[in-house]
ROZA-506821 format. One line per 4 residues: number of its first residue (from 1); for each residue z, y, x of N, C-alpha, C. Coordinates in nm, 3 decimals. Atoms other than C-alpha are relative to their C-alpha. Layout:
N
NUM	Z:Y:X:Z:Y:X:Z:Y:X; ...
***
This chain:
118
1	0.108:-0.076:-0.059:11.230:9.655:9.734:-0.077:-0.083:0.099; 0.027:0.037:-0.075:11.182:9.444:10.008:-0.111:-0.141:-0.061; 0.111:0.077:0.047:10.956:9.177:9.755:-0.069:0.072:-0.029; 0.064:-0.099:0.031:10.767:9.436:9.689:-0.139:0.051:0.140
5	0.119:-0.101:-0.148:10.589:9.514:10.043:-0.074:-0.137:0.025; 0.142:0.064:-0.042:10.274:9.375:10.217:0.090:-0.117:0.143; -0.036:0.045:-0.144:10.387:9.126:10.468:-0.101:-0.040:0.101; 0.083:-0.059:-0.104:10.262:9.187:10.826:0.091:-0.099:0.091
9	-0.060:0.058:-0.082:10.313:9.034:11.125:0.150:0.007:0.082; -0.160:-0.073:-0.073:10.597:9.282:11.315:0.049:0.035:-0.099; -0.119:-0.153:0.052:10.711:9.447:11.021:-0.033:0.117:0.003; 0.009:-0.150:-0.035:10.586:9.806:11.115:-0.114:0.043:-0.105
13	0.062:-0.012:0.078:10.292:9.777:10.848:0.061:0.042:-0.116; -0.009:-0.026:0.119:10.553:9.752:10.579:0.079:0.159:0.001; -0.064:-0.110:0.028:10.742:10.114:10.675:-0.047:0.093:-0.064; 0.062:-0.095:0.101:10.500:10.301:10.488:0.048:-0.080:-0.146
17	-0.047:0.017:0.169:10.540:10.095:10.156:0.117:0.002:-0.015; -0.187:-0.052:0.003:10.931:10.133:10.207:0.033:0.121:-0.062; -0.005:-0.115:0.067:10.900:10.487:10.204:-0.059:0.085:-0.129; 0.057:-0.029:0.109:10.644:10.533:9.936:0.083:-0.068:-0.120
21	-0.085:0.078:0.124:10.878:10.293:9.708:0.115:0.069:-0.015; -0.144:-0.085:0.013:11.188:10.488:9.787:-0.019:0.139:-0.083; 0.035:-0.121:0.070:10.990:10.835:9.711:-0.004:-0.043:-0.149; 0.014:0.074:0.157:10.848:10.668:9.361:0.125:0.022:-0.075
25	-0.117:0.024:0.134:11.221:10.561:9.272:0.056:0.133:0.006; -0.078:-0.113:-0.039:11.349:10.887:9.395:-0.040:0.089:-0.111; 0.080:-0.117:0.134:11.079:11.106:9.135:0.020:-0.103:-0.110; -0.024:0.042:0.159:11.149:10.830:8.864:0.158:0.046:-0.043
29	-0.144:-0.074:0.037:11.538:10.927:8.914:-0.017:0.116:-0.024; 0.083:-0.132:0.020:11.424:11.254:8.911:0.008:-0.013:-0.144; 0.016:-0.040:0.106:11.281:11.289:8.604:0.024:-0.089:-0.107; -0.073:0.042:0.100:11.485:11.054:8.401:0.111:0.081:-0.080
33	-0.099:-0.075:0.060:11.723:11.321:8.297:0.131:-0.050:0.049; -0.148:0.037:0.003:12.062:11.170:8.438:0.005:0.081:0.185; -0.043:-0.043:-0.124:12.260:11.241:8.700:-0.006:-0.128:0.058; 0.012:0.100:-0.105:12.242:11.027:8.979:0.076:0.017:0.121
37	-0.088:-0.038:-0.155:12.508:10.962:9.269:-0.074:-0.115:0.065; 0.004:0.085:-0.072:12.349:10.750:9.567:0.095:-0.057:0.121; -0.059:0.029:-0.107:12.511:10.642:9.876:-0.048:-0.048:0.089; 0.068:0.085:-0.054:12.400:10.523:10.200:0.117:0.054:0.146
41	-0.100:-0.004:-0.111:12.607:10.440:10.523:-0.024:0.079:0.070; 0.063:-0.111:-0.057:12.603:10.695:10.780:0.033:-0.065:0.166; -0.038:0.087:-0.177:12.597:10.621:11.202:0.025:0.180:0.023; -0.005:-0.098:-0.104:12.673:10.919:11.448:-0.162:-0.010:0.033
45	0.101:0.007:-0.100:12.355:11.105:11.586:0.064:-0.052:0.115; -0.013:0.035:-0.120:12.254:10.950:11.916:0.029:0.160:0.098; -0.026:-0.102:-0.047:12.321:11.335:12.033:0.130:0.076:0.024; -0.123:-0.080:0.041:12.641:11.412:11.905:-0.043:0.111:-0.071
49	0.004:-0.125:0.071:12.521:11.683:11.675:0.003:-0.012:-0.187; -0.010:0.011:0.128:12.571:11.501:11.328:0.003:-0.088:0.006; -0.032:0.146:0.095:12.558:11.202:11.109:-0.124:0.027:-0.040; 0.120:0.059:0.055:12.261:11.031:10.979:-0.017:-0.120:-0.105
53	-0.014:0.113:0.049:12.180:10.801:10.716:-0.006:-0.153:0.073; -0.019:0.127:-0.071:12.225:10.438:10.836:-0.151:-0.066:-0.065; 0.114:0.038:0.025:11.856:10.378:10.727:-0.130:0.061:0.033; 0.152:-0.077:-0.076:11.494:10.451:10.809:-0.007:0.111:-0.076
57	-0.032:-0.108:-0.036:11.503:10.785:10.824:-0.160:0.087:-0.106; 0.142:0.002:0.036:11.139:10.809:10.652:0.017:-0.039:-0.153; -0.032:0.035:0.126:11.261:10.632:10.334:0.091:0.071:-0.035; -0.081:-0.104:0.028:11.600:10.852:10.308:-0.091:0.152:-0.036
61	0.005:-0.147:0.028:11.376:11.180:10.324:-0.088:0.001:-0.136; 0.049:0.007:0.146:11.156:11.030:10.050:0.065:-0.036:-0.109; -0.041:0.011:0.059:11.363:10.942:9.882:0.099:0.110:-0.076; -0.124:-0.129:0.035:11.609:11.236:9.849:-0.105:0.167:-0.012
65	0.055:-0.065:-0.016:11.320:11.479:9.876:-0.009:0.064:-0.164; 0.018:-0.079:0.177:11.302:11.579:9.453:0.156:0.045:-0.011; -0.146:-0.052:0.055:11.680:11.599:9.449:0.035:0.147:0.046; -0.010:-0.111:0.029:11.831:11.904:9.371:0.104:0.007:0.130
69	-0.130:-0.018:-0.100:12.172:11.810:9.629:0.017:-0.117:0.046; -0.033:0.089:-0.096:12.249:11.617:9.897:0.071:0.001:0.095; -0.104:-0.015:-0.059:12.533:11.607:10.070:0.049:-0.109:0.078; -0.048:0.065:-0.003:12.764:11.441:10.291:0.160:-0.064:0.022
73	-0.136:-0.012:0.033:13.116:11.324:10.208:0.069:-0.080:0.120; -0.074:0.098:-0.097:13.408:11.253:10.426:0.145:0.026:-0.033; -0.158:-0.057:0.001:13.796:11.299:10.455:0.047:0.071:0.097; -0.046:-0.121:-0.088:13.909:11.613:10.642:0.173:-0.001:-0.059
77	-0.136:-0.080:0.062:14.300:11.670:10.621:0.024:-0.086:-0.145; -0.014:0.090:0.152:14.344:11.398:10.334:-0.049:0.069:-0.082; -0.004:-0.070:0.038:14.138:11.560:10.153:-0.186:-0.037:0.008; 0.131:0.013:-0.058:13.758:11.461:10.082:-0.060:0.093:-0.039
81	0.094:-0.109:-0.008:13.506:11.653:10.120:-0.127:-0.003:0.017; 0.159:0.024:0.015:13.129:11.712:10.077:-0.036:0.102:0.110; 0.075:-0.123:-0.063:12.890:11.908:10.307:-0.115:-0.019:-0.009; 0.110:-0.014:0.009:12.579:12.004:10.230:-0.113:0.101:0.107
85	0.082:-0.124:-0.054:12.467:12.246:10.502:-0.067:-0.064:0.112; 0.097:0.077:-0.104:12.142:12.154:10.662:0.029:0.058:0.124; 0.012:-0.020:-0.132:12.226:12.335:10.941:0.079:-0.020:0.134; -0.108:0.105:-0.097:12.541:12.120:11.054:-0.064:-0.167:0.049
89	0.095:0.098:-0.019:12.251:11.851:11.096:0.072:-0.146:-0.056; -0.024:0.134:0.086:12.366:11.615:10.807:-0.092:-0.043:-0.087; 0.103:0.007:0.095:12.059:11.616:10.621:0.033:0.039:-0.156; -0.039:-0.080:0.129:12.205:11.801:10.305:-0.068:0.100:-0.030
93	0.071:-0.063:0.015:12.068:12.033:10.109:0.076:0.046:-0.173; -0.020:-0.067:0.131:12.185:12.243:9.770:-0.049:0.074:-0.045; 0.105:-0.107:0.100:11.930:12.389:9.516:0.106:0.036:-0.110; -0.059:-0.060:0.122:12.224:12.407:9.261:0.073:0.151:0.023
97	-0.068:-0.112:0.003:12.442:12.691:9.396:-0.037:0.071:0.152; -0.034:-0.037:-0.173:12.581:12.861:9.714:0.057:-0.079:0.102; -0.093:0.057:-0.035:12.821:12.627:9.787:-0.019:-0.071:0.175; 0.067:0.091:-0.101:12.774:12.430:10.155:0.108:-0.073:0.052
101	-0.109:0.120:0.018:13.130:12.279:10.189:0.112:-0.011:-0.112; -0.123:-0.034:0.119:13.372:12.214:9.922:0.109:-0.110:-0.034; -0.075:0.139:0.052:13.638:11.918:9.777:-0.106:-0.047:-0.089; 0.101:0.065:0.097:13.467:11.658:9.647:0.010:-0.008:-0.145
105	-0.039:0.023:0.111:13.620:11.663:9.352:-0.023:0.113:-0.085; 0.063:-0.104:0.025:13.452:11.983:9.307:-0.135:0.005:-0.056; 0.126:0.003:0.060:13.150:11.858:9.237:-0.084:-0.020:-0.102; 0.042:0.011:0.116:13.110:11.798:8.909:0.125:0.073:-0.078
109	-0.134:-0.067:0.140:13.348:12.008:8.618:-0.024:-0.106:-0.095; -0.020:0.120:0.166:13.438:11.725:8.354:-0.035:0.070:-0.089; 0.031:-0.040:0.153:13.432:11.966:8.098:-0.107:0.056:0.014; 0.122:-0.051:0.043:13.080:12.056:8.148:-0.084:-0.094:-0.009
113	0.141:0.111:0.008:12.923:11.705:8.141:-0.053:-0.037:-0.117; 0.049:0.016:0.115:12.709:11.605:7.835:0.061:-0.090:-0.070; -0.085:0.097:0.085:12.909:11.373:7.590:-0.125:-0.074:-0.033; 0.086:0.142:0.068:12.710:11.048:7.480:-0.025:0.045:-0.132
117	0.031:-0.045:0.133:12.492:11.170:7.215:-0.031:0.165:-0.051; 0.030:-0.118:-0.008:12.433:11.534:7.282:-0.112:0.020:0.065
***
């Protein structure tokens, strides 16, 4: 991504084409038909009131902005776990169900994924 932008003197010119490149890949994942798992490191808010992606903050929302779920996983009690509830200020979000914490291993049913060729 980063051959991709305008180079500027500070740097601060290219945070717009960052985020417009992230959105782009975000609606081409999108509407490729697959599933898609991303990942991105997470820091402590500077508040104490959550976790944040470990990246500009501007490219994460464009980027994750078409997806259906976004969550974020950790280990509680040996035992990982997803949370999706925007309002524990993790930046999550679930259009598929009700769900807002669950085992991670919850998150997909094997026997409902599409077989190669269906």
């Amino acid at each position: 991504m980063l051959d991709n932008t305008v180079a500027s003197n500070d740097g601060r010119a290219n945070y717009r084409d960052m985020q417009m490149w992230f959105r782009k890949f975000g609606t081409y994942l999108r509407e490729s038909g697959m599933t898609v798992y991303a990942t991105a490191h997470q820091a402590d808010q500077k508040d104490g009131t959550g976790f944040e992606p470990a990246m500009n903050f501007g490219a994460f929302s464009g980027f994750t902005a078409s997806f259906d779920f976004v969550g974020r996983i950790y280990k509680q009690g040996g035992v990982r776990t997803i949370n999706c509830d925007t309002e524990q200020g993790d930046h999550g979000k679930n259009r598929i169900d009700d769900r807002l914490e669950f085992p991670a291993d919850e998150l997909l049913d094997p026997s409902t994924e599409e077989k190669e060729g269906n």
